[in-house]
N, C-alpha and C positions, 0 to 999 in steps of 0.2 A: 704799507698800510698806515692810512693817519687814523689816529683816533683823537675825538672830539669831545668833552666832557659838558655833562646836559645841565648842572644844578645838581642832581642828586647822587650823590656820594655812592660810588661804583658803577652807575650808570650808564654806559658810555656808547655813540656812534663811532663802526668802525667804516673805514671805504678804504678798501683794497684797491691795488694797482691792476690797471685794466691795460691790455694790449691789446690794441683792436686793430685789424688791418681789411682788407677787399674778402675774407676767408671767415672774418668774426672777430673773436674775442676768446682771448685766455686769461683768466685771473686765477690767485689760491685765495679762497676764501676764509683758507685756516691754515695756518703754518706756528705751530706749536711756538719755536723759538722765535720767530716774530713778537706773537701775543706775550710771550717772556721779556723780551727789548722793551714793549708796552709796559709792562708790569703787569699782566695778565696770565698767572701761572695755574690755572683752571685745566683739569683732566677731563674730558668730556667721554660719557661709556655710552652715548647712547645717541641715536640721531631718529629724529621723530619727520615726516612728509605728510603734509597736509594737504585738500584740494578741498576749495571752498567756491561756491556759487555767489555769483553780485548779491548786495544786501546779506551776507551771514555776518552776525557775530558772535563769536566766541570768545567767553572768558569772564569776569575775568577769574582766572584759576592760576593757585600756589600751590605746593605739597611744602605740611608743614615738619620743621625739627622731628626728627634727623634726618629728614628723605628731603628735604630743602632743596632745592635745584639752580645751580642756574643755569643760564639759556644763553646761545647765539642764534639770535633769529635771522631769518634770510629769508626774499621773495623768489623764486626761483620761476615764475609766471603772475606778470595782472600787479594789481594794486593793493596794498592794504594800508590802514590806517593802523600802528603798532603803536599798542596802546599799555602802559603798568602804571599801578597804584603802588604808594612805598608804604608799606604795613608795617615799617620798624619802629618799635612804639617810641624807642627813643632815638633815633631820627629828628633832625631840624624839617624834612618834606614830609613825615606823618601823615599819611590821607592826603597826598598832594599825588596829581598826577600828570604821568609826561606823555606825550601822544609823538608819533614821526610816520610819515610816507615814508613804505619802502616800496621799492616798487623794483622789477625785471631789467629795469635801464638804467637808476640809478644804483643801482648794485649796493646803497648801502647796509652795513647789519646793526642790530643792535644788542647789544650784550647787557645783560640783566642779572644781577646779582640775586643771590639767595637774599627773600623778607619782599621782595616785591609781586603784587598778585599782576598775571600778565592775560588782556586779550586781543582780537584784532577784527577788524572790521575788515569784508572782502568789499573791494569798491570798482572790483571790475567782473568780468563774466572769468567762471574758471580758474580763479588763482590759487596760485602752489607755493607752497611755503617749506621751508626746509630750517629745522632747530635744531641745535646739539644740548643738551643735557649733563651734566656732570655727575648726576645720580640715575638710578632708575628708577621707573613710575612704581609709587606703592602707593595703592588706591586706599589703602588703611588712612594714608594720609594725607588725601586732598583737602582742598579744600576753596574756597571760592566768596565773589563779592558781588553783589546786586551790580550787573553793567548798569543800570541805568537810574542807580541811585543818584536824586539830583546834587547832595553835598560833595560828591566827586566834580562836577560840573562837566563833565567828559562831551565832545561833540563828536558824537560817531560818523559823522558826515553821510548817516543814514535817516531816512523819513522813517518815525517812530510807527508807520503805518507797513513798510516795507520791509521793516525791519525782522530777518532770520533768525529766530535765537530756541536754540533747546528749552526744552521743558524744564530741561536740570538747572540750566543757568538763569532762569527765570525766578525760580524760589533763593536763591545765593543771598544771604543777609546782607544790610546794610550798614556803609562804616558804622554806624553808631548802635550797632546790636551786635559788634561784629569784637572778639577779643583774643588780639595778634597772639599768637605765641611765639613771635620775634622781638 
């Protein structure tokens, strides 16, 4: 497993060793003592699957103290554009945000530490997503950020005219109305 560090402090690409022969491909996406050798000592209770249609997006969404989450994200079909905002007030990236293709073929994931809001753009027909969790979902404690507030500058590599997004993540406040409780 390498893992690749983005700028932002816990943030990290991970890419797993792939064996591929005439038959496919075997990787471990997760091997606990691995992510240990890493420095990556994260207990994950929960695994979320997601199936998303070209042009969705979702996000971006955090669960705040104590229910803080963090994430290994993975494509598991299609493309998406994996997207977090770092809401750690005191954080040097504050309101800065990291975007990555994951995609089905290049197998890579991204691991996302608690104080980060996370979404993702689906940029193919049908894509499936698979995240591990470290807590579980307590909807007492969501919580969420305007995608397409411009102070982010995010490029969802979606036409704002195309663009899939809930009802719910459409009212999400913007950084600047918006008060981390990280």
């Amino acid at each position: 497993m390498k893992l690749t560090e983005t700028g932002f402090q816990g943030l990290y690409v991970l890419e797993p060793s792939v064996f591929q022969d005439e038959r496919g491909f075997f990787m471990e996406s997760y091997n606990a003592e691995c992510f240990k050798e890493l420095g990556i000592d994260t207990v994950f209770v929960q695994d979320n699957h997601s199936r998303s249609n070209r042009n969705v997006i979702r996000g971006l969404h955090f669960q705040n103290p104590p229910f803080a989450q963090t994430k290994l994200i993975r494509t598991l079909k299609g493309i998406i554009l994996d997207v977090v905002v770092d809401i750690r007030k005191t954080s040097a990236t504050y309101g800065k945000s990291f975007s990555i293709e994951l995609t089905s073929e290049n197998k890579k994931q991204l691991f996302i530490p608690p104080g980060f809001a996370h979404g993702f753009a689906a940029l193919t027909n049908d894509v499936e997503i698979l995240y591990k969790c470290d807590q579980f979902y307590n909807k007492r404690s969501e919580g969420g950020l305007l995608y397409n507030d411009l102070s982010l500058d995010i490029d969802w590599q979606i036409d704002d005219v195309q663009a899939i997004v809930s009802d719910k993540d459409k009212v999400n406040p913007k950084l600047s109305e918006f008060n981390s409780m990280f």
